[in-house]
py3Dmol code that shows the C-alpha trace and the ligand (Angstrom):
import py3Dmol

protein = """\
ATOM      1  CA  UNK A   1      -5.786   6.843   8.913  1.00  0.00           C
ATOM      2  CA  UNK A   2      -7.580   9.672  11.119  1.00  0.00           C
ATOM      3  CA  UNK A   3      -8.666  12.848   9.143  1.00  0.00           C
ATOM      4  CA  UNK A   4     -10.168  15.631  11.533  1.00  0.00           C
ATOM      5  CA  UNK A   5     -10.791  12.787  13.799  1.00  0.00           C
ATOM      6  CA  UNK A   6     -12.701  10.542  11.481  1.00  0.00           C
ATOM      7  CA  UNK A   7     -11.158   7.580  10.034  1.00  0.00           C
ATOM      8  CA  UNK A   8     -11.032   7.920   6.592  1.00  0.00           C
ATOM      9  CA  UNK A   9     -11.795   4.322   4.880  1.00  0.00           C
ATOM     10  CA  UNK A  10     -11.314   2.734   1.902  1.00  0.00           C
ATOM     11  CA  UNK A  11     -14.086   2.614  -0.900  1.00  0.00           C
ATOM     12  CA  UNK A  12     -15.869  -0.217  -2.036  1.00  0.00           C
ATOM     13  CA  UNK A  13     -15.655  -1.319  -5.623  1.00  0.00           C
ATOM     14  CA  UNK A  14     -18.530  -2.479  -7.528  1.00  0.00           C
ATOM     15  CA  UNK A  15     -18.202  -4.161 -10.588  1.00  0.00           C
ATOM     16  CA  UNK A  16     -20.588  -5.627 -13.827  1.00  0.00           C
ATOM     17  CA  UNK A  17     -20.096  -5.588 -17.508  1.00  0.00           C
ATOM     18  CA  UNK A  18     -22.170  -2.474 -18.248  1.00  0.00           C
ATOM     19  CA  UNK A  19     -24.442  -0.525 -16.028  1.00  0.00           C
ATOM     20  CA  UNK A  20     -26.781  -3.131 -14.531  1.00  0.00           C
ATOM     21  CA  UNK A  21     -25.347  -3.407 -11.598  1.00  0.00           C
ATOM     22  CA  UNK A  22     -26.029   0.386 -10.905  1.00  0.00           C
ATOM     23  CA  UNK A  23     -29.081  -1.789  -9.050  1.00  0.00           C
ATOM     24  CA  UNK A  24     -26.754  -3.356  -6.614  1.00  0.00           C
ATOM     25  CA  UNK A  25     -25.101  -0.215  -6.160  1.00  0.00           C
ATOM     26  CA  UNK A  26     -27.854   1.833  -5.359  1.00  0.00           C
ATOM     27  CA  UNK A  27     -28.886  -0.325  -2.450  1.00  0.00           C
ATOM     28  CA  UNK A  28     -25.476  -0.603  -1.306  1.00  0.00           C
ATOM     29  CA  UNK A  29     -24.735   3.065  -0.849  1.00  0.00           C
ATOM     30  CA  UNK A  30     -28.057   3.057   1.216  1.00  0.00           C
ATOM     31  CA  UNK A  31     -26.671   0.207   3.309  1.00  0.00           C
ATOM     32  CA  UNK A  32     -23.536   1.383   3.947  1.00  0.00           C
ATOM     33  CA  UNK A  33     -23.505   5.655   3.820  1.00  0.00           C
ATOM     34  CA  UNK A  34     -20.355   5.765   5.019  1.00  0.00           C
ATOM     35  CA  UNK A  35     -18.795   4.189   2.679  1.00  0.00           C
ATOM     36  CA  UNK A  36     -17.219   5.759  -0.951  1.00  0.00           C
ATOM     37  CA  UNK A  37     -17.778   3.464  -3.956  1.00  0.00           C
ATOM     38  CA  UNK A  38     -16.316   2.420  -7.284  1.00  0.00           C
ATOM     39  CA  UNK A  39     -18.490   1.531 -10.343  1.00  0.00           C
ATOM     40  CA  UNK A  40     -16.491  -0.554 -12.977  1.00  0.00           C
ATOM     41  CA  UNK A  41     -18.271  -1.435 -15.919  1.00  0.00           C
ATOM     42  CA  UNK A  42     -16.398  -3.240 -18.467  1.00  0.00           C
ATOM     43  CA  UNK A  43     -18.208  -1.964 -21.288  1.00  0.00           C
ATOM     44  CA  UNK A  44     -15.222  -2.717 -24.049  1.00  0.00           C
ATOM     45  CA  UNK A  45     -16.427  -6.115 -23.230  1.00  0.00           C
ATOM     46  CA  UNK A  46     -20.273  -6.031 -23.415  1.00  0.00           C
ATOM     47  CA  UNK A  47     -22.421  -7.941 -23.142  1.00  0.00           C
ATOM     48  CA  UNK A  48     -20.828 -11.100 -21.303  1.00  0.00           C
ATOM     49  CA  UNK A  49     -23.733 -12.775 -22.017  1.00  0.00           C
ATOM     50  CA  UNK A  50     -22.560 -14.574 -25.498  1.00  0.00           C
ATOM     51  CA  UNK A  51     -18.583 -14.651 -24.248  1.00  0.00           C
ATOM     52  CA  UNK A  52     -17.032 -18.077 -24.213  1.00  0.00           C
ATOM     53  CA  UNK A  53     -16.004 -18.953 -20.757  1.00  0.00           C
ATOM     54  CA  UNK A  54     -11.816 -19.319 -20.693  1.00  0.00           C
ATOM     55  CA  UNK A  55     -11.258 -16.145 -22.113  1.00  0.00           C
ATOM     56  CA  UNK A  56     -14.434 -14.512 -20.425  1.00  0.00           C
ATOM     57  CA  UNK A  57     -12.720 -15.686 -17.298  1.00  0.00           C
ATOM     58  CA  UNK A  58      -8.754 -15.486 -18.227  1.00  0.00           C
ATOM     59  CA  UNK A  59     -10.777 -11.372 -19.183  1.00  0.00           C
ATOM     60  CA  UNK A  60     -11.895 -10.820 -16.022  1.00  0.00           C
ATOM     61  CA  UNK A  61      -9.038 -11.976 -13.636  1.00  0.00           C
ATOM     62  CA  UNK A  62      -6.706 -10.327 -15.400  1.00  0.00           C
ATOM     63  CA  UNK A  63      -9.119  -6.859 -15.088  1.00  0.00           C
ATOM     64  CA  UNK A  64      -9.010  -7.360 -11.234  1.00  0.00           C
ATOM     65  CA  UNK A  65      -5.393  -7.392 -10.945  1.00  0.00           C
ATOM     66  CA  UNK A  66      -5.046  -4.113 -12.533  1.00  0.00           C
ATOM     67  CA  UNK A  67      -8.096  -3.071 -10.375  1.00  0.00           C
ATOM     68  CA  UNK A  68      -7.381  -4.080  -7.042  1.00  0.00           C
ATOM     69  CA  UNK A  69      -4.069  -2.233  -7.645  1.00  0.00           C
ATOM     70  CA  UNK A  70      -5.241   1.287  -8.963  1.00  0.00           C
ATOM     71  CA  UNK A  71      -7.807   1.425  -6.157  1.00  0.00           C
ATOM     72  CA  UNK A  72      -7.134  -0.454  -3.165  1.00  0.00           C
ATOM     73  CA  UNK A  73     -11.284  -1.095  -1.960  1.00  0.00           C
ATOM     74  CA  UNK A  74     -12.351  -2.805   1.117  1.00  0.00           C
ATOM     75  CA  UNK A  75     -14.315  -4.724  -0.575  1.00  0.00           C
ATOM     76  CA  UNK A  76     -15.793  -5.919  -4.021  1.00  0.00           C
ATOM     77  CA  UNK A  77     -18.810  -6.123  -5.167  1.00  0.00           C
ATOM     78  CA  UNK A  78     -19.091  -8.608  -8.528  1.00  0.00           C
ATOM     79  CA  UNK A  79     -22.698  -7.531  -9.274  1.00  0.00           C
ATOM     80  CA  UNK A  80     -22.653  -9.247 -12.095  1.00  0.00           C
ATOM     81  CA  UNK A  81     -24.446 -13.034 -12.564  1.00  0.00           C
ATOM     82  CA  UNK A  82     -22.894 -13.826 -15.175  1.00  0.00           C
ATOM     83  CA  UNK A  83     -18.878 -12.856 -14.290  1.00  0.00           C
ATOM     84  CA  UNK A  84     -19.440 -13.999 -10.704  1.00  0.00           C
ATOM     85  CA  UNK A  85     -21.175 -17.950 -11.879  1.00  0.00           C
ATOM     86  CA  UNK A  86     -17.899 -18.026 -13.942  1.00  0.00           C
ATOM     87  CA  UNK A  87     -14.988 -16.356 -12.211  1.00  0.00           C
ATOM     88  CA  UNK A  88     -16.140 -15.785  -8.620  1.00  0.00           C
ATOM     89  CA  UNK A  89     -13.889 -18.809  -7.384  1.00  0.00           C
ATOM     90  CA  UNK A  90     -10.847 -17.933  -9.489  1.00  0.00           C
ATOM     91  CA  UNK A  91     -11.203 -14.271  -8.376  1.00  0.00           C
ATOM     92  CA  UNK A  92     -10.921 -15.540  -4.512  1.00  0.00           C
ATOM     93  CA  UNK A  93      -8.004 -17.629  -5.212  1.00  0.00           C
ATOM     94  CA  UNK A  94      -6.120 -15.382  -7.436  1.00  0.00           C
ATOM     95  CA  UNK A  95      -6.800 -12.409  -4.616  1.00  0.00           C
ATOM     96  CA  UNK A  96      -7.289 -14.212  -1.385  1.00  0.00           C
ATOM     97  CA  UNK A  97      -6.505 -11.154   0.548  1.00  0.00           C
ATOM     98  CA  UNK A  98      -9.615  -9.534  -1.006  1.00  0.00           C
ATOM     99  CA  UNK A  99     -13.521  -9.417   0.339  1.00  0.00           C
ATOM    100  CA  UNK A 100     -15.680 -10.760  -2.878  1.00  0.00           C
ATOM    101  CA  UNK A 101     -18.758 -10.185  -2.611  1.00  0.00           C
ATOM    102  CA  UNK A 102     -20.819 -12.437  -5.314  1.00  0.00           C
ATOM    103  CA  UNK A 103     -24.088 -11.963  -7.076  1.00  0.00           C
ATOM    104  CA  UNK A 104     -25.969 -15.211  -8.365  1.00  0.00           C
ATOM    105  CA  UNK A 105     -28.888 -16.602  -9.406  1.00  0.00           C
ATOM    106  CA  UNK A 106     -31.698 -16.425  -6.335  1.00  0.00           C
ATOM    107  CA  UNK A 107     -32.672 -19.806  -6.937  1.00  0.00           C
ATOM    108  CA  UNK A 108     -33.117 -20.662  -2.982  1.00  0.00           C
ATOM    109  CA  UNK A 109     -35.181 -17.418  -1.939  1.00  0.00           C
ATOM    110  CA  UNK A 110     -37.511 -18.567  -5.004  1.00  0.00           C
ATOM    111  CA  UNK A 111     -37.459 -21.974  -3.982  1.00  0.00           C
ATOM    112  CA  UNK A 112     -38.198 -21.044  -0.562  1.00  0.00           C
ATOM    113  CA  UNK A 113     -41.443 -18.453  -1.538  1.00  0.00           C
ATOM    114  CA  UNK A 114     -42.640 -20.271  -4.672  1.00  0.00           C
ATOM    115  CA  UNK A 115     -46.435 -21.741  -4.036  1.00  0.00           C
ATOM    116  CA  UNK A 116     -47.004 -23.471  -7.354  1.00  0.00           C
ATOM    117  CA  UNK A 117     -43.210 -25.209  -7.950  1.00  0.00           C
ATOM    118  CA  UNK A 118     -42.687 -23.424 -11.061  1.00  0.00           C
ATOM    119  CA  UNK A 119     -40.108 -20.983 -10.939  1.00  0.00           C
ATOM    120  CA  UNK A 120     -38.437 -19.319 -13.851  1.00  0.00           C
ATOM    121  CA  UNK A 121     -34.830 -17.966 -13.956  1.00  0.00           C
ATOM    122  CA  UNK A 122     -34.338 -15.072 -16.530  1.00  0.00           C
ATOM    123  CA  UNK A 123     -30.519 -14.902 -17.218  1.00  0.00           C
ATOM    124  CA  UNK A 124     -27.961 -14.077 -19.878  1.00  0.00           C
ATOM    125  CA  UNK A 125     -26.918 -17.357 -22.305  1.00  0.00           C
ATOM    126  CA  UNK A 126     -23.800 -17.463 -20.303  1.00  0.00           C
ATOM    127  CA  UNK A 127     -25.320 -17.476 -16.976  1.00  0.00           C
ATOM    128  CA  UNK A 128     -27.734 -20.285 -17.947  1.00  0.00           C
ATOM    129  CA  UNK A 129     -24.824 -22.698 -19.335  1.00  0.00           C
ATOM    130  CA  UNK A 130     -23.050 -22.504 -15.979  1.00  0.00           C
ATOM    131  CA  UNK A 131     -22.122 -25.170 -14.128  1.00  0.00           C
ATOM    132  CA  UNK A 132     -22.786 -23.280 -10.971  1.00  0.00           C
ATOM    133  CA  UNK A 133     -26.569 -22.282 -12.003  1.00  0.00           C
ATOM    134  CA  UNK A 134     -27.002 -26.299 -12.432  1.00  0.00           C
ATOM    135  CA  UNK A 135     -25.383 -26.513  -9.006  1.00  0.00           C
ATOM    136  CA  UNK A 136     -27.913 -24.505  -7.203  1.00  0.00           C
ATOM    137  CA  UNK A 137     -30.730 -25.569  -8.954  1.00  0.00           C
ATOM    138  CA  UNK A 138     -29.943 -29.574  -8.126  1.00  0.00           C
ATOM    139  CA  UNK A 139     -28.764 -28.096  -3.998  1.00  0.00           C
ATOM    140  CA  UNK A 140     -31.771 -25.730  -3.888  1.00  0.00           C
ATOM    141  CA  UNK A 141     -34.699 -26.459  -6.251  1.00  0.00           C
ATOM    142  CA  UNK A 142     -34.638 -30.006  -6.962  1.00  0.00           C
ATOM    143  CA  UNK A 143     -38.525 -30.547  -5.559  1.00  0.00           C
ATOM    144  CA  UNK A 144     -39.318 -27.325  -8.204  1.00  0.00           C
ATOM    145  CA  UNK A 145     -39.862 -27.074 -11.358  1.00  0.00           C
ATOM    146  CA  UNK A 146     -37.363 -24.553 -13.061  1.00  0.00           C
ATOM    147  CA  UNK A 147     -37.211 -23.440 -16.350  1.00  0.00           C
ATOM    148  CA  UNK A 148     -33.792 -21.431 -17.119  1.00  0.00           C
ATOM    149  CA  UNK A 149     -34.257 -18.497 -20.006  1.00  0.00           C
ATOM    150  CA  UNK A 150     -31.255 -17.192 -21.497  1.00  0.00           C
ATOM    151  CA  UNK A 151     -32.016 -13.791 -23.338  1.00  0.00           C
ATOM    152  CA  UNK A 152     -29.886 -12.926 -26.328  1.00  0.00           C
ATOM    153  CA  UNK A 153     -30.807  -8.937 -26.222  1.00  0.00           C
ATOM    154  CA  UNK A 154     -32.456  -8.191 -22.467  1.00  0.00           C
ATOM    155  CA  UNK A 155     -29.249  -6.615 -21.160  1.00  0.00           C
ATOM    156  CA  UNK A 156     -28.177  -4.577 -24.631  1.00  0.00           C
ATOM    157  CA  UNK A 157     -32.466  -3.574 -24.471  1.00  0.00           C
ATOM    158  CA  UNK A 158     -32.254  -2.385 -20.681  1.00  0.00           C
ATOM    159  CA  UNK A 159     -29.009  -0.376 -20.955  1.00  0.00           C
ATOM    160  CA  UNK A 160     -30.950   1.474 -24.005  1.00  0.00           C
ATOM    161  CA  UNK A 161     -34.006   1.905 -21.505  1.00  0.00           C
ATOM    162  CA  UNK A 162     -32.015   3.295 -18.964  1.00  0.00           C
ATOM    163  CA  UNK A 163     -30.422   5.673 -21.124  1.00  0.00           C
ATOM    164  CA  UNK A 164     -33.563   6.828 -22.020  1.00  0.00           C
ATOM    165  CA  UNK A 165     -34.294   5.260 -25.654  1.00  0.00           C
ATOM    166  CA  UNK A 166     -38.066   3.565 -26.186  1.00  0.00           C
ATOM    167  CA  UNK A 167     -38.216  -0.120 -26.362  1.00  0.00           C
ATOM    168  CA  UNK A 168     -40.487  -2.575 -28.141  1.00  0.00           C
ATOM    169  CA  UNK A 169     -43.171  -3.989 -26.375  1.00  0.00           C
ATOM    170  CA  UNK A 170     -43.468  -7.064 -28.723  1.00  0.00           C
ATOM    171  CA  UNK A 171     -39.401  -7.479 -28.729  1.00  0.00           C
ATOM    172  CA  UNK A 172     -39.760  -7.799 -24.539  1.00  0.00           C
ATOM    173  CA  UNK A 173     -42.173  -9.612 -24.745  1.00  0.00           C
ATOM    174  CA  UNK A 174     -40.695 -12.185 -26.722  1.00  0.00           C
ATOM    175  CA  UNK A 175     -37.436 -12.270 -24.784  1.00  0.00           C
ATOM    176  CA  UNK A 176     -39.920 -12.554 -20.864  1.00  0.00           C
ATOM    177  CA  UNK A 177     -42.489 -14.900 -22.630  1.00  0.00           C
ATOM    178  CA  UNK A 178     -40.727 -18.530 -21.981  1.00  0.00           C
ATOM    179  CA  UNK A 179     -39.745 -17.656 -18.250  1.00  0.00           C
ATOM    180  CA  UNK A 180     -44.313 -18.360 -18.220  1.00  0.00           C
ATOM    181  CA  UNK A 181     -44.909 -21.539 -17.774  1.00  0.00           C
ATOM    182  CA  UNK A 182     -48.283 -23.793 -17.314  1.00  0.00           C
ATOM    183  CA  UNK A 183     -47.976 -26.854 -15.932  1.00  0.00           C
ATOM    184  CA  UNK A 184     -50.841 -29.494 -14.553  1.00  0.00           C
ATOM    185  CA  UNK A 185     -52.862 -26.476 -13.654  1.00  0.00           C
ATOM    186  CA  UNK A 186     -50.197 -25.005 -12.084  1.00  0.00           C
ATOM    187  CA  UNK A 187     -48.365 -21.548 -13.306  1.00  0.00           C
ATOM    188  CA  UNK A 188     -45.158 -20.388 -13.186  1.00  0.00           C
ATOM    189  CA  UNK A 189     -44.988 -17.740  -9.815  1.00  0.00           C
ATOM    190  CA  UNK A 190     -41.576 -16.267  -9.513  1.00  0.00           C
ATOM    191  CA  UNK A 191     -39.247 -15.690 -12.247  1.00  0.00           C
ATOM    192  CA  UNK A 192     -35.738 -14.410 -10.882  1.00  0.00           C
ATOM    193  CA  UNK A 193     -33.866 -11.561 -12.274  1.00  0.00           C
ATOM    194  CA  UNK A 194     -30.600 -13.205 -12.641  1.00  0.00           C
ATOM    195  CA  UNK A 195     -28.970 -10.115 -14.550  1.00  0.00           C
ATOM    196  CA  UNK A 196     -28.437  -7.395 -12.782  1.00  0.00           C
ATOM    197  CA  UNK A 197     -29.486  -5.606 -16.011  1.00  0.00           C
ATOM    198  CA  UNK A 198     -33.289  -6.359 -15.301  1.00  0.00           C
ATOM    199  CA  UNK A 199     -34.666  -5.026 -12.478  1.00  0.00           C
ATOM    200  CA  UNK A 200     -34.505  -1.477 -14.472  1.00  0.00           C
ATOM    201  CA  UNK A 201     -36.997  -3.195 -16.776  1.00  0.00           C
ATOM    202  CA  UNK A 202     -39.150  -4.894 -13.892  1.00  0.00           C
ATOM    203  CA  UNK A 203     -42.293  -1.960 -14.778  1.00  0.00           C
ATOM    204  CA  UNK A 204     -41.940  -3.087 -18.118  1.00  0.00           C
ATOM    205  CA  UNK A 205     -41.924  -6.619 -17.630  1.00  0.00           C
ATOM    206  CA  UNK A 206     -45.214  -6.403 -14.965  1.00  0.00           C
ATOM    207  CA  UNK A 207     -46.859  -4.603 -17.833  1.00  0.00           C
ATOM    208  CA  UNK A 208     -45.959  -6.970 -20.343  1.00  0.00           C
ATOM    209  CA  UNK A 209     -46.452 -10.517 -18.560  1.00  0.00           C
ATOM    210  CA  UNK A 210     -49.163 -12.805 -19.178  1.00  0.00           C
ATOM    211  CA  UNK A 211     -49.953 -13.166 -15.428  1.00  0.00           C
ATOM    212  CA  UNK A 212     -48.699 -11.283 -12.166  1.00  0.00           C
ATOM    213  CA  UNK A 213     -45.795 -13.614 -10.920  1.00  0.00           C
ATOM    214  CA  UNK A 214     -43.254 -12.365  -8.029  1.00  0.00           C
ATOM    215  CA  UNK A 215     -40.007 -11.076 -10.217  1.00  0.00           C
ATOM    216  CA  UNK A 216     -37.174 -11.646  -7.538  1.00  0.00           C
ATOM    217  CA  UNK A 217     -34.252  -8.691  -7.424  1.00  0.00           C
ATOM    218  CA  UNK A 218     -31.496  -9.766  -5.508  1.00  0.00           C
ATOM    219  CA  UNK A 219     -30.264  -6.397  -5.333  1.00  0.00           C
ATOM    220  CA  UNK A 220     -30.557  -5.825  -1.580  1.00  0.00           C
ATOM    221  CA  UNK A 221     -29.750  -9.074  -0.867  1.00  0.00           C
ATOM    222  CA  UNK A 222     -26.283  -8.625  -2.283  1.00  0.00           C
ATOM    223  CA  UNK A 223     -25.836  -5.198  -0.210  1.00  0.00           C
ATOM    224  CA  UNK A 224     -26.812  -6.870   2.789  1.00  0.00           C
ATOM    225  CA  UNK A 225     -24.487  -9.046   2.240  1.00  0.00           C
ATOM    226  CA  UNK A 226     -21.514  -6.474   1.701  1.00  0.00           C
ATOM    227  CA  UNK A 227     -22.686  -4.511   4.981  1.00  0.00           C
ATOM    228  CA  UNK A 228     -22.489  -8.141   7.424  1.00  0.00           C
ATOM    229  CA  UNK A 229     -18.864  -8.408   5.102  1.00  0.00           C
ATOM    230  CA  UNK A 230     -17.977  -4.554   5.981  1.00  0.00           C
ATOM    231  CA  UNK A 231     -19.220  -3.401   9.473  1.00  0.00           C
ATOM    232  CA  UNK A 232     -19.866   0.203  10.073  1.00  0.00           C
ATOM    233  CA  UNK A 233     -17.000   2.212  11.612  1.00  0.00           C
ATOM    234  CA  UNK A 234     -18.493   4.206  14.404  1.00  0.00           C
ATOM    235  CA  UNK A 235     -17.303   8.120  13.685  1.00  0.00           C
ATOM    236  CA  UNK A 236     -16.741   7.341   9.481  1.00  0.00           C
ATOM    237  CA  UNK A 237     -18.505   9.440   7.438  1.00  0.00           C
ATOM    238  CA  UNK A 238     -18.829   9.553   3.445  1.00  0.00           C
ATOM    239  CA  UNK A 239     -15.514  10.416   2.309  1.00  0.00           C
ATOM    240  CA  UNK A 240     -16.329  14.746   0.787  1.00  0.00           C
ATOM    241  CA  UNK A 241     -16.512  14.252  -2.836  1.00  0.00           C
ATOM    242  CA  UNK A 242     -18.503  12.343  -5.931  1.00  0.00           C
ATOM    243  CA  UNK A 243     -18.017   8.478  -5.857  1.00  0.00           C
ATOM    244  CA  UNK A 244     -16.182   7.371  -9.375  1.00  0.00           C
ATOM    245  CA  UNK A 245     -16.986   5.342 -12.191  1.00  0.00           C
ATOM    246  CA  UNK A 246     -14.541   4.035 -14.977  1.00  0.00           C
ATOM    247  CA  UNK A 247     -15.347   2.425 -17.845  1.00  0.00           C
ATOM    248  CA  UNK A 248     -13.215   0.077 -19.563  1.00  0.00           C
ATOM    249  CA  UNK A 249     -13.530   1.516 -22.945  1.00  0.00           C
ATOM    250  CA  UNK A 250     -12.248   4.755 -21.947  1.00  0.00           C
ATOM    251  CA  UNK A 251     -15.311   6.446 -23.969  1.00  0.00           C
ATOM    252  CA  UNK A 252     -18.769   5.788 -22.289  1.00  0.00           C
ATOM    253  CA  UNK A 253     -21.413   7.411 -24.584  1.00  0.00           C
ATOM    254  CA  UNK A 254     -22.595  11.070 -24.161  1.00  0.00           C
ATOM    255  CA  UNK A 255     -25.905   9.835 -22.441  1.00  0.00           C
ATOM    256  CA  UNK A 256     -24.213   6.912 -20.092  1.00  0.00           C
ATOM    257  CA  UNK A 257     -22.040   9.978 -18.520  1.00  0.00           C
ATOM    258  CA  UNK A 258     -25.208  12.066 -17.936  1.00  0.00           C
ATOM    259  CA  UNK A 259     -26.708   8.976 -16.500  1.00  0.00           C
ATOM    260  CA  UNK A 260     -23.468   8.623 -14.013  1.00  0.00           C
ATOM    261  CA  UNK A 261     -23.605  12.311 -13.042  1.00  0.00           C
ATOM    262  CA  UNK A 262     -26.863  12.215 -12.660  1.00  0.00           C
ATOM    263  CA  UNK A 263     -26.129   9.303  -9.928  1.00  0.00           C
ATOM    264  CA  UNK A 264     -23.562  11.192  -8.148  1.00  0.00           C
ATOM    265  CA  UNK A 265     -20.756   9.548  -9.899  1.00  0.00           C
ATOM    266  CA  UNK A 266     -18.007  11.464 -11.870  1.00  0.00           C
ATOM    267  CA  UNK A 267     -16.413   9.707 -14.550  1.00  0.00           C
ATOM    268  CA  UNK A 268     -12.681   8.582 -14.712  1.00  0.00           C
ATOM    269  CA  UNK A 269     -10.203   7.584 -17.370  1.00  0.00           C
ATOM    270  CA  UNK A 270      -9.679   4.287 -17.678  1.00  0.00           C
ATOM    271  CA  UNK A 271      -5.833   4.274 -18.538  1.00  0.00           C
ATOM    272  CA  UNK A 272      -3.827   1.341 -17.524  1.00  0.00           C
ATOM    273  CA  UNK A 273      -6.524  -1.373 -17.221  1.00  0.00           C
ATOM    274  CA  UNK A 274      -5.844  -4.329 -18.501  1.00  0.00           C
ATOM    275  CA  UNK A 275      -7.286  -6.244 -21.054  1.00  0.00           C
ATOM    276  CA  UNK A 276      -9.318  -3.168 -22.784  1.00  0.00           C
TER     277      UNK A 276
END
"""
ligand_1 = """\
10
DGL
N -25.363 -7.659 -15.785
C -24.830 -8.933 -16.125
C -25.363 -10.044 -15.234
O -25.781 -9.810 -14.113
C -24.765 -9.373 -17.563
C -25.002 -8.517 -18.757
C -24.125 -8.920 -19.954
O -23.006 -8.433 -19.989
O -24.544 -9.738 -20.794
O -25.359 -11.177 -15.603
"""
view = py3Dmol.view(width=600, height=400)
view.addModel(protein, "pdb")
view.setStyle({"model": 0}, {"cartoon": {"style": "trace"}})
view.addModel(ligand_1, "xyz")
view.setStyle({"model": 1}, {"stick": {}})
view.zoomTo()
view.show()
């Protein structure tokens, strides 16, 4: 559809548990200007990390069908580790008109860069139990060493950072201190961020770490990946307006809607969705 003479396109949804993958999402909306977007955090159901897979999945399948309907995006954005390792498959087949895009552990890249062979992969419990985090370390990693570290509280601890609330230095610490490894006189290198929680906490967790290792953000990775998926129209421009985000619970706290406006993002009801 033509508007004024510029095609008016559809937005791009972006979806995590809570607001970590506000991460992906800023690096997408640099990638792709044109473009509105969609944050969905399913915050009635946070954090994923301690879910138990069937109804984590049967959860999130069910959420996209009431999704894909209300909003109709080009594309999707699961910027979330630990839905995408679980239901990124069962998403394509139960929507196989859709574009998924996937977020997952970077366990190649870190293969690829590490210099010692010990590479850490910071995740939530779920995302470490998966099958498809095994997968990738046996397809991509088997000639490393990698030590997977599933943190209880890191995601609940960075969505209180981000919302402006002082953590514990000792309490990170204890949660980033098994991803450092020593091995034959070799150290751990790269630990990947593989929550999209984390990278708001990277400044923290430089601070706090033993040694200075490479701590690998897939962010842009992922939004590189959605711009190859969605080519630029020539003529589009941003559609006039804020870009939306809904959260499941219908009640995001005082402080996560400041956070949202402050992003350019106006907050919507969540009526109709789902499994809330
Ligand atoms: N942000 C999510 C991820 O990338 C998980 C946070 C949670 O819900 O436990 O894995």
């Amino acid at each position: 559809m033509m508007t004024n003479g510029t095609p008016e396109l559809k937005p791009i949804l972006v979806f995590d548990s809570g607001i970590g993958g506000l991460t992906v999402l800023r690096e997408a909306r640099l990638l792709m200007p044109e473009r509105g977007f969609i944050y969905v955090a399913d915050d009635a159901g946070f954090p994923y990390g301690g879910w138990e897979e069937g109804p984590l999945k049967a959860r999130i399948v069910a959420l996209f069908g009431d999704l894909l309907e209300r909003f109709d995006p080009e594309a999707v954005i699961v910027a979330c580790n630990t839905a995408f390792t679980l239901a990124g498959a069962d998403l394509r087949l139960a929507f196989p008109e859709m574009r998924f895009i996937g977020t997952v552990p970077a366990i190649k890249p870190a293969a690829e860069r590490t210099r010692s062979g010990l590479v850490s992969v910071l995740a939530t419990p779920g995302t470490v139990k998966r099958a498809y985090t095994r997968d990738l370390i046996q397809s991509f990693a088997s000639q490393c060493h990698v030590r997977l570290v599933g943190s209880e509280n890191l995601a609940r601890m960075a969505e209180a950072y981000i919302r402006g609330e002082s953590l514990d230095d000792a309490a990170v610490l204890s949660e980033i201190a098994p991803c450092f490894v020593e091995k034959d006189g070799a150290r751990t290198d790269i630990v990947v961020l593989a929550c999209t929680h984390y990278p708001f906490l990277a400044n923290v967790f430089r601070r706090l770490a033993p040694w200075p290792v490479d701590w690998l953000d897939p962010a842009e990775a992922i939004a590189r990946q959605a711009r190859r998926l969605v080519p630029l129209v020539d003529g589009a421009e941003h559609p006039e307006g804020l870009d939306l985000a809904v959260f499941t619970s219908g009640v995001p706290t005082f402080s996560t809607r400041r956070l949202m406006q402050g992003l350019g993002l106006s907050v919507q009801p969540a009526d109709a969705l789902h499994p809330v």
